[in-house]
ZATORKE-339740 format. One line per field, with one value per residue (C-alpha): x, y, z; residue number from 1. Coordinates in steps of 0.02 Angstrom, whole numbers, plus 50000, padded with zeros to 5 digits. Example, Ala and Ser with C-alpha at 12.3 -4.5 7.8 and 13.67 -1.06 7.14 Angstrom:
BEGIN
u <- [50615, 50684] .
v <- [49775, 49947] .
w <- [50390, 50357] .
i <- [1, 2] .
This chain:
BEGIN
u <- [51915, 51878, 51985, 51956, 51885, 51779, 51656, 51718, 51733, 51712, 51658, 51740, 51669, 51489, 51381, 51302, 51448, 51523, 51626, 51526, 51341, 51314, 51497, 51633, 51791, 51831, 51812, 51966, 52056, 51985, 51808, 51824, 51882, 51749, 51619, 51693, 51744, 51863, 51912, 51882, 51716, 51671, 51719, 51598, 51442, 51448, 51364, 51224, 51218, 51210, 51065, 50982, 51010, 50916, 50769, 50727, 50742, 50621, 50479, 50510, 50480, 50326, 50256, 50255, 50379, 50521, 50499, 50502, 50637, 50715, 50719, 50784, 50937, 50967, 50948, 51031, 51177, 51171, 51192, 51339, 51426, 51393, 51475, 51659, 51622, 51507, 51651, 51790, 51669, 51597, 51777, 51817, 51701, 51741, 51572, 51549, 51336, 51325, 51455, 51299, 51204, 51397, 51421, 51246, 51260, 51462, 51366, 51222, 51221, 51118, 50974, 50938, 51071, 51020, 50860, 50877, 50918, 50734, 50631, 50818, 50943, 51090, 51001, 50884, 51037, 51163, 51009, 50967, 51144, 51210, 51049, 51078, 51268, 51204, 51081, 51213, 51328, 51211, 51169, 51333, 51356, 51201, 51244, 51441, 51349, 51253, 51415, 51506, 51339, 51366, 51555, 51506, 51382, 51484, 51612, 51478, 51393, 51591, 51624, 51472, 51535, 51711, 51720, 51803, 51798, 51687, 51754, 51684, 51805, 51944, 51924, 51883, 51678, 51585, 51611, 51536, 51531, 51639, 51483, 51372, 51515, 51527, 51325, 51314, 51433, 51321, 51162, 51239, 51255, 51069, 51019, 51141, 51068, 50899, 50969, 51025, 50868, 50780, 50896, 50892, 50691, 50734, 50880, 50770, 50657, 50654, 50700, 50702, 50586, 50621, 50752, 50825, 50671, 50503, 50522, 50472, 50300, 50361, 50235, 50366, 50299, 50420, 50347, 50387, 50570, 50580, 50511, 50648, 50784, 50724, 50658, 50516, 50415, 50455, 50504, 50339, 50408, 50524, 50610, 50649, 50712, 50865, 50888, 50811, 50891, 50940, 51049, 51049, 51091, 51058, 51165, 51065, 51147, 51116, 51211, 51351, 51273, 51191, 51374, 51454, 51376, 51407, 51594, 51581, 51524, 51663, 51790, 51726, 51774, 51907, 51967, 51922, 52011, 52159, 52180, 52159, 52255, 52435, 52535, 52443, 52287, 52330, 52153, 52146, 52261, 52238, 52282, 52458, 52377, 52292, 52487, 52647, 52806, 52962, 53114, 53223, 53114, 53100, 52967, 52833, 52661, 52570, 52400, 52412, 52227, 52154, 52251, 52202, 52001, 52037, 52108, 51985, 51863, 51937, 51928, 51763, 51719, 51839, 51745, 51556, 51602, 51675, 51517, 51410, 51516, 51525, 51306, 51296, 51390, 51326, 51517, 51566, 51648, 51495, 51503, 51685, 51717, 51576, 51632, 51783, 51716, 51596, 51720, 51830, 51663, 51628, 51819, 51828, 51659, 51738, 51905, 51838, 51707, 51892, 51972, 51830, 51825, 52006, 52015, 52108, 52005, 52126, 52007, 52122, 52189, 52026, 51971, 52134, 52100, 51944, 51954, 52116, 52177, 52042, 51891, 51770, 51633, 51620, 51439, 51391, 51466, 51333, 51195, 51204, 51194, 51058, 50954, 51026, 51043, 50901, 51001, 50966, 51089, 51147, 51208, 51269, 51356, 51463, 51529, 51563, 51659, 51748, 51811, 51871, 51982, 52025, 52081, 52172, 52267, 52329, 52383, 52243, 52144, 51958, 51992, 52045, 51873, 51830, 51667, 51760, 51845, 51665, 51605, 51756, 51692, 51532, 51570, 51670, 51519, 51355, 51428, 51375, 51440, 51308, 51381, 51383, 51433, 51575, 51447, 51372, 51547, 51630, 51477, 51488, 51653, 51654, 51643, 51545, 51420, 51391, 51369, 51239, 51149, 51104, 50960, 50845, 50808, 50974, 51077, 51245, 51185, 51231, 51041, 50989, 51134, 51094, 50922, 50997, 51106, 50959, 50870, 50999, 51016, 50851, 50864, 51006, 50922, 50773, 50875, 50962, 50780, 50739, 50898, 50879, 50712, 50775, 50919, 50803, 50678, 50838, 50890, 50714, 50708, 50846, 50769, 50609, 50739, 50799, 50634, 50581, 50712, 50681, 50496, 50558, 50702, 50637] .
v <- [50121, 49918, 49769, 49571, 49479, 49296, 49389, 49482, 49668, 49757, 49930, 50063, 50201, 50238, 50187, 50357, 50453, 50436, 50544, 50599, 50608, 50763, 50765, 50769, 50703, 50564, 50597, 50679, 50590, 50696, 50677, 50487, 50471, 50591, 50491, 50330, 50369, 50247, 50089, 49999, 50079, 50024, 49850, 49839, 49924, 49821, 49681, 49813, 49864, 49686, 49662, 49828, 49773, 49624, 49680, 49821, 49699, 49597, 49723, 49811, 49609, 49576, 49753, 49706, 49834, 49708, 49567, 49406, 49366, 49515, 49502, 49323, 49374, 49510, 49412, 49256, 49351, 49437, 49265, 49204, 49382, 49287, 49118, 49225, 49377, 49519, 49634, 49578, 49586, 49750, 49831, 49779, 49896, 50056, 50107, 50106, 50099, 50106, 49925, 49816, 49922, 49933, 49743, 49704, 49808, 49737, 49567, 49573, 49723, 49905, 49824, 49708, 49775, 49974, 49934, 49922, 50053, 50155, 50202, 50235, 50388, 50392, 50478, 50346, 50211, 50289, 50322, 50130, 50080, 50195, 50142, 49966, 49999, 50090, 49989, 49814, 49941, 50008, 49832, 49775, 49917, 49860, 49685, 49760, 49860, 49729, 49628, 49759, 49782, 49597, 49618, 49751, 49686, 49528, 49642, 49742, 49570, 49528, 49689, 49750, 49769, 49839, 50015, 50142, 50329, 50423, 50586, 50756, 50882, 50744, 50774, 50654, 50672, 50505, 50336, 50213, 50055, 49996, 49907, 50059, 50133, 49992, 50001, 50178, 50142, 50017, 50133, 50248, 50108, 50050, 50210, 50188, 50041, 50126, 50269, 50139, 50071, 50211, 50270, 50096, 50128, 50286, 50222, 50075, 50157, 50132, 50262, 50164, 50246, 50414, 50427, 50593, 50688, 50668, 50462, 50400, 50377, 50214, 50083, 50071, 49978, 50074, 49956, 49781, 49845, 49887, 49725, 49641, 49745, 49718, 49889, 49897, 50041, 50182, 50358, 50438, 50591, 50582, 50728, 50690, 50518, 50584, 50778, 50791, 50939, 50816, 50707, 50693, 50539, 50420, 50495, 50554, 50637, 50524, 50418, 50523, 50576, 50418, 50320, 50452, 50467, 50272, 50317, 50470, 50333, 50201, 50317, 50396, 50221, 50205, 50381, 50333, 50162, 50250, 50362, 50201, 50101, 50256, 50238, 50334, 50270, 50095, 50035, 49909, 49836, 49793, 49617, 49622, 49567, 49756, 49836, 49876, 49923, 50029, 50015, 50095, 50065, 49878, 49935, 49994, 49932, 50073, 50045, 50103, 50017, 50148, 50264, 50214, 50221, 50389, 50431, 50364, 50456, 50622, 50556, 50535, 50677, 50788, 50665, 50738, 50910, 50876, 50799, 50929, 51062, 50971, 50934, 51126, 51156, 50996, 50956, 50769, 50705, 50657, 50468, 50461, 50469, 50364, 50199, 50222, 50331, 50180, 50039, 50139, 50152, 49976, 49902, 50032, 49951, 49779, 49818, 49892, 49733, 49632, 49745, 49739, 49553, 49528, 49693, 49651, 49744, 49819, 49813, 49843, 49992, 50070, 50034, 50128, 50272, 50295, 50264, 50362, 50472, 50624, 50674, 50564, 50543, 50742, 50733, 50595, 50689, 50803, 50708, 50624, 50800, 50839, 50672, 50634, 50809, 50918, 51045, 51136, 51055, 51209, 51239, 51060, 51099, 51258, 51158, 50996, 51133, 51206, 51040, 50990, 51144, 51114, 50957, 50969, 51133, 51003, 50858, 50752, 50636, 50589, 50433, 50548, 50644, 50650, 50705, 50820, 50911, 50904, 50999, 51131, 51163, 51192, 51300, 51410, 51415, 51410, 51448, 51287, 51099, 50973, 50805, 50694, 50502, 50397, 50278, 50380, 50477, 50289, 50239, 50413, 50404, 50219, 50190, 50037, 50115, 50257, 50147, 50035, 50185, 50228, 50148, 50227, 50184, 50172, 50199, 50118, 49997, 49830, 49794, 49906, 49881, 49700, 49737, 49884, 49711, 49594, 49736, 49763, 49588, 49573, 49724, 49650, 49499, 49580, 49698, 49538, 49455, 49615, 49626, 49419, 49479, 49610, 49505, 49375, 49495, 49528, 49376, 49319, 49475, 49387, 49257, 49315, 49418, 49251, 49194, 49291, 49275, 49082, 49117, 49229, 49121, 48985] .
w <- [48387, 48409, 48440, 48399, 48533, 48569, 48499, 48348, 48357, 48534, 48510, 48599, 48687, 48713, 48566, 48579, 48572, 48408, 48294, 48154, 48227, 48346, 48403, 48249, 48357, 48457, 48663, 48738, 48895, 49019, 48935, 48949, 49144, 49201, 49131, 49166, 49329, 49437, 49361, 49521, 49548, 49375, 49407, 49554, 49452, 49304, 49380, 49420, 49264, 49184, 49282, 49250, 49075, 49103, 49203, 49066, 48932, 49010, 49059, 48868, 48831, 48931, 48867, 48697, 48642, 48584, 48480, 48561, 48422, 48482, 48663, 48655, 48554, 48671, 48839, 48754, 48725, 48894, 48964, 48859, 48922, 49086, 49029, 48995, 49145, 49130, 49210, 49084, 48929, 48982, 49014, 48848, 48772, 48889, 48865, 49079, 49106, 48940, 48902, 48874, 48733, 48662, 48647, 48581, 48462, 48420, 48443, 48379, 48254, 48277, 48207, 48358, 48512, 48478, 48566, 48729, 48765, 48725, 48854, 48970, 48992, 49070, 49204, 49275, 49222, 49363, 49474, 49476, 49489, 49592, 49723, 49704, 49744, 49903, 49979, 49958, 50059, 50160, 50189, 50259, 50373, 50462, 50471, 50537, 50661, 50726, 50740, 50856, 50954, 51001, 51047, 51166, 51241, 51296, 51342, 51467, 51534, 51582, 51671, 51745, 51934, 51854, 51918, 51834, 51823, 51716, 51641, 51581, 51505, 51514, 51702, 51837, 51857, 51939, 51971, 51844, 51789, 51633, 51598, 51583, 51478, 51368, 51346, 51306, 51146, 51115, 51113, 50994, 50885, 50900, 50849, 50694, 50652, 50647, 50531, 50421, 50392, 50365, 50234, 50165, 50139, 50058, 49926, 49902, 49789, 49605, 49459, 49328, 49177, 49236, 49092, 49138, 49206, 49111, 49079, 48893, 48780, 48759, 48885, 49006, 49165, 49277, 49440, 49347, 49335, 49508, 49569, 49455, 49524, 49705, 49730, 49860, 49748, 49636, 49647, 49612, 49528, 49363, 49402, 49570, 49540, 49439, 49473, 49658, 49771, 49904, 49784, 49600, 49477, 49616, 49749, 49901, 50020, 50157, 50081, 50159, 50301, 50394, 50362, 50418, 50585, 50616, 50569, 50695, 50847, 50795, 50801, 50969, 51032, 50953, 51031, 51216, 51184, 51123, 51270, 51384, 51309, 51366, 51499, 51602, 51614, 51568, 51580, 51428, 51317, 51142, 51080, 50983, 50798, 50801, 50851, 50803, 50876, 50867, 50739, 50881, 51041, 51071, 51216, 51125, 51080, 50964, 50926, 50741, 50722, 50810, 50730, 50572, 50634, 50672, 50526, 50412, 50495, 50455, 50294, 50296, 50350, 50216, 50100, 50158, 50161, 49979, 49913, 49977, 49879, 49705, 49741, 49760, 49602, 49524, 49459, 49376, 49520, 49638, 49656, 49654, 49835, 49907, 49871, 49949, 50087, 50145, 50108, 50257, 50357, 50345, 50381, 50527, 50606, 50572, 50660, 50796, 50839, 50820, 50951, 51077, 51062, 51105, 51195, 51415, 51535, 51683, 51821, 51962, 51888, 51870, 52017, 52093, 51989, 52035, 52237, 52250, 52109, 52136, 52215, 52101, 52234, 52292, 52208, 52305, 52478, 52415, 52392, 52577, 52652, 52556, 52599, 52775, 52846, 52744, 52662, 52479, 52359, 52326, 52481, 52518, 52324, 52408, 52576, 52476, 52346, 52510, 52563, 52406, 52425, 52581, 52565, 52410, 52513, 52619, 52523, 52562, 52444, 52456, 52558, 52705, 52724, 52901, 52959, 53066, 52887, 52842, 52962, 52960, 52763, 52849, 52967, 52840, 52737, 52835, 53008, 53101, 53087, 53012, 53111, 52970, 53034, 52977, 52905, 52787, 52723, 52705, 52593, 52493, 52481, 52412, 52203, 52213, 52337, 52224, 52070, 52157, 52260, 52050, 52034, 51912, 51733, 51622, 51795, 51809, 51940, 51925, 51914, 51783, 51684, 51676, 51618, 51469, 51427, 51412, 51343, 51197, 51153, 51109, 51003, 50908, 50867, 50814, 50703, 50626, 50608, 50501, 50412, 50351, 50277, 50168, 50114, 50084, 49964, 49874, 49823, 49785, 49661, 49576, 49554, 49492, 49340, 49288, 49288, 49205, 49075, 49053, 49001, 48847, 48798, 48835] .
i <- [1, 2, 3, 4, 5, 6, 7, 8, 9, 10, 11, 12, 13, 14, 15, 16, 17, 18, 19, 20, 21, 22, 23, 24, 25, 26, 27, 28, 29, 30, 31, 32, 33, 34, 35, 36, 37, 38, 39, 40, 41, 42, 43, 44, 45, 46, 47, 48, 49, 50, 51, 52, 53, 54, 55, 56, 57, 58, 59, 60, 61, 62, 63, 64, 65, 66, 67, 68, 69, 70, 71, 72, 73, 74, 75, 76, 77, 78, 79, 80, 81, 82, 83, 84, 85, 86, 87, 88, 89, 90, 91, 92, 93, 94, 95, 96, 97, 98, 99, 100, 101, 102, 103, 104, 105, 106, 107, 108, 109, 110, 111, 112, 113, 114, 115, 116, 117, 118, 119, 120, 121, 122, 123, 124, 125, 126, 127, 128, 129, 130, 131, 132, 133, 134, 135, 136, 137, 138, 139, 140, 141, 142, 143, 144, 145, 146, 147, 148, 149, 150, 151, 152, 153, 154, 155, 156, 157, 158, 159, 160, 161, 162, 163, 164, 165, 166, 167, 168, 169, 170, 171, 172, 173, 174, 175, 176, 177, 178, 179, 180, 181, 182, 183, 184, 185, 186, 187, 188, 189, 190, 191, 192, 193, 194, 195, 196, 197, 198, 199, 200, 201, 202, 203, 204, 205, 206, 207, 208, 209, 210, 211, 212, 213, 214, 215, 216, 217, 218, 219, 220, 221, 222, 223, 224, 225, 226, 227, 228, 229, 230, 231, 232, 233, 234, 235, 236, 237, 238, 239, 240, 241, 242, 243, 244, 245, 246, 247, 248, 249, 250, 251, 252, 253, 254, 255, 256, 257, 258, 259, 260, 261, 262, 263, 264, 265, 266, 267, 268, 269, 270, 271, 272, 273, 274, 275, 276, 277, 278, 279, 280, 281, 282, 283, 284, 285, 286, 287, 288, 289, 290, 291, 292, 293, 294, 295, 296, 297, 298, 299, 300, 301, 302, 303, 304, 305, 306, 307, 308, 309, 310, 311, 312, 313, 314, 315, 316, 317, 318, 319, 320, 321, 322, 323, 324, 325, 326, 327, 328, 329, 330, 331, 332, 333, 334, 335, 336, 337, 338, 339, 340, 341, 342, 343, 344, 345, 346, 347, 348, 349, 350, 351, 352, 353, 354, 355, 356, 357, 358, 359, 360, 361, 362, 363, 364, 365, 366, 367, 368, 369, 370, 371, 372, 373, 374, 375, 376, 377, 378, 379, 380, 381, 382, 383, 384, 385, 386, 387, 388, 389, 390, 391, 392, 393, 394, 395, 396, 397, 398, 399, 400, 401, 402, 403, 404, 405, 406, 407, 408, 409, 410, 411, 412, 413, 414, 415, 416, 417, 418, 419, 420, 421, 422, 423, 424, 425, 426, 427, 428, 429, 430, 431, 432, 433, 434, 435, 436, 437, 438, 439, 440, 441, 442, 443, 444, 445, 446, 447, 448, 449, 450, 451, 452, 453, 454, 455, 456, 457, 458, 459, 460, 461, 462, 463, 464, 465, 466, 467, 468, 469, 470, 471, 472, 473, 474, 475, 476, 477, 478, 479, 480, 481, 482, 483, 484, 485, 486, 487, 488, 489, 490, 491, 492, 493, 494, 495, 496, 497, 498, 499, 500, 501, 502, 503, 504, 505, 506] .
């Protein structure tokens, strides 16, 4: 059950868990990889759990409760783990959260490495590590989302008198901008950002000393170990912090949730840019590095990046809905899928800030689509009866409706209105013609008129789209503002733990 190492014998296995104390056999296999978990997940966690190691020597140290010939053997020897690599020493010892107790006590002996692990459980240890975990990701995704914020909003300042339709229903509904489109993405991502943080207040909470519901007798000082880990407070009930309904063992379900939204909004561009990007429309082109072709069909250009956006976002989602299943039935497998589930989040929001940056805007074809292809500016036909002429929109609504039909009866398209077909749909409908001038249908009829005529608040006109863009680019530099703060109470955390340390060991 050990091997030689640097260090002499490596125990194997959790030091709790041995044959002959509770338990009278070894773990089985399956026993073993549910507690364990994935190999690659552990190799990412073990630098939390180093430094949860750390920080609850310390504050066991600074309460009195260890020796100071104690605690300076055990932090000593944390930091020569660090001289060879905390994640190869700690696999060694296949004791996952548990690896640093293991090797003390292989290192140092029971006498000296079985305490440090009083006052803990391996409740409050995944809690703490799985929350650190979390909030680093959580972390990233912000700073990702602030990234493709940026890439759109260079992409609207370029384009915002490129006219394009807008669609409802995958049908033709109003002319826009491809400026206003571009900013609306970027909304949806503001309000990401803002989820983000809030959930990063929420996972940024400490349970460390809640052991696995009630905490300990021992004098833990369950605030000093959050201010070494970099929490911003505690979790002020015991219970909660490791077996709450909304998440248990350090997994809240917003962990899920609030990534899984941002994944929803990347992948809703990535869906509009894939349906531009056919034949068909032809509206934008994707740069070649996010392609691929044809083994038979030297023609083609597939963009298997959005593809693969789209794809990891049904992932994602098959990944939520799994997680809420195993929470209701509290099963093993909890934590597997989120590290995976918001490494795809995170590359998706990275891809898609790539594409947009070397995404080809075809403004010529969208302007064709939307001046001739359909009858994109039948609302406004409406609206300039209704303001030049006096009538209910309602009613202006049923003749505008009638000459739709008529014209479409005939073969026409919107560009060969006359105010004299205008008046025929009137006539069918309220019995009189309403004499509306060439002026006013060639301005209704016109994209670019109808985009500027827009002018209220969040309107696609040029104007007030310029004013969302200045708007937004404050935002995102506030938002990265905030973001260097937390990253900067982070690291100074860190450096408060080794501090810390050099005071005991001198």
């Amino acid at each position: 059950m050990s091997k030689d190492s640097i260090y002499g014998k490596v125990a194997k296995g959790e030091p709790y868990r041995k044959a002959g104390a509770r338990l009278t056999e070894d773990a089985e296999d399956v026993q073993k990889r549910t507690k364990l978990g994935d190999p690659e997940q552990q190799l990412r966690e073990y630098p939390y759990y180093h430094r949860f190691d750390k920080a609850h020597l310390v504050m066991l140290a600074e309460q009195g409760f260890h020796t100071r010939e104690d605690a300076v053997k055990m932090l000593g020897a944390l930091r020569e783990m660090e001289k060879t690599g905390v994640e190869k020493v700690r696999a060694e010892t296949e004791a996952g959260e548990h690896s640093g107790e293991a090797w003390l006590i292989t290192s140092l002996g029971e006498e000296v490495g079985g305490r440090i692990h009083a006052g803990r459980s391996s409740g409050d240890f995944m809690a703490v590590t799985s929350r650190i975990f979390i909030r680093e990701s959580i972390l990233k995704l912000m700073a990702a989302s602030i990234e493709l914020r940026k890439a759109l909003v260079k992409l609207a300042s370029e384009h915002v008198d490129t006219v394009m339709p807008a669609s409802t229903w995958s049908q033709h509904a109003q002319p826009t901008s491809f400026a206003h489109y571009a900013m609306s993405w970027e909304l949806a991502l503001e309000n990401d950002f803002q989820r983000l943080k809030q959930l990063y207040d929420r996972v940024n909470v400490s349970p460390a000393g809640a052991a696995i519901m009630t905490g300990s007798r021992y004098p833990i000082k369950r605030e000093r170990t959050a201010e070494l880990l970099g929490f911003d407070g505690v979790i002020t009930n015991t219970r909660y912090a490791v077996l709450g309904f909304d998440g248990w063992l350090g997994v809240p379900a917003e962990a899920y949730t609030v990534p899984s939204l941002l994944m929803m909004n990347v992948s809703g561009i990535a869906s509009e840019l894939y349906l531009w990007s056919n034949t068909e429309f032809s509206y934008v082109e994707l740069a070649d590095r996010y392609c691929g072709t044809s083994s038979i069909m030297p023609q083609k250009k597939n963009p298997y990046t959005l593809m693969w956006v789209r794809g990891a976002a049904a992932r994602t989602y098959g990944r939520l809905a799994s997680y809420m299943y195993e929470m209701h039935d509290a099963c093993m497998g909890y934590t597997r899928q989120l590290a995976p589930t918001l490494d795809d989040i995170l590359e998706a929001t990275q891809i898609m800030t790539g594409v947009l940056n070397t995404l080809s805007i075809k403004k010529d074809r969208m302007l064709e689509n939307a001046t001739n292809l359909n009858w994109i500016c039948a609302t406004d036909i409406a609206d300039v009866l209704v303001l030049e002429k006096g009538l209910p929109f309602r009613t202006a609504h049923q003749i505008v409706a009638i000459l739709v039909r008529l014209g479409i009866s005939r073969g026409l398209s919107q560009n060969a209105v006359t105010p004299e077909l205008v008046d025929e749909a009137a006539v069918e409908y309220m019995g009189k013609p309403l004499g509306l001038s060439a002026d006013s249908l060639r301005k209704a009829l016109d994209p670019a008129e109808c985009i500027k005529a827009r002018q209220l608040i969040g309107g696609p006109a040029p104007e007030r789209v310029e004013e969302d863009i200045a708007r937004a680019r404050g935002q995102y530099k506030a938002d990265t503002a905030e973001l260097d703060v937390i990253t900067e109470r982070l690291a100074g955390s860190e450096r408060k733990l080794e501090e810390a340390i050099d005071r005991i060991v001198g």
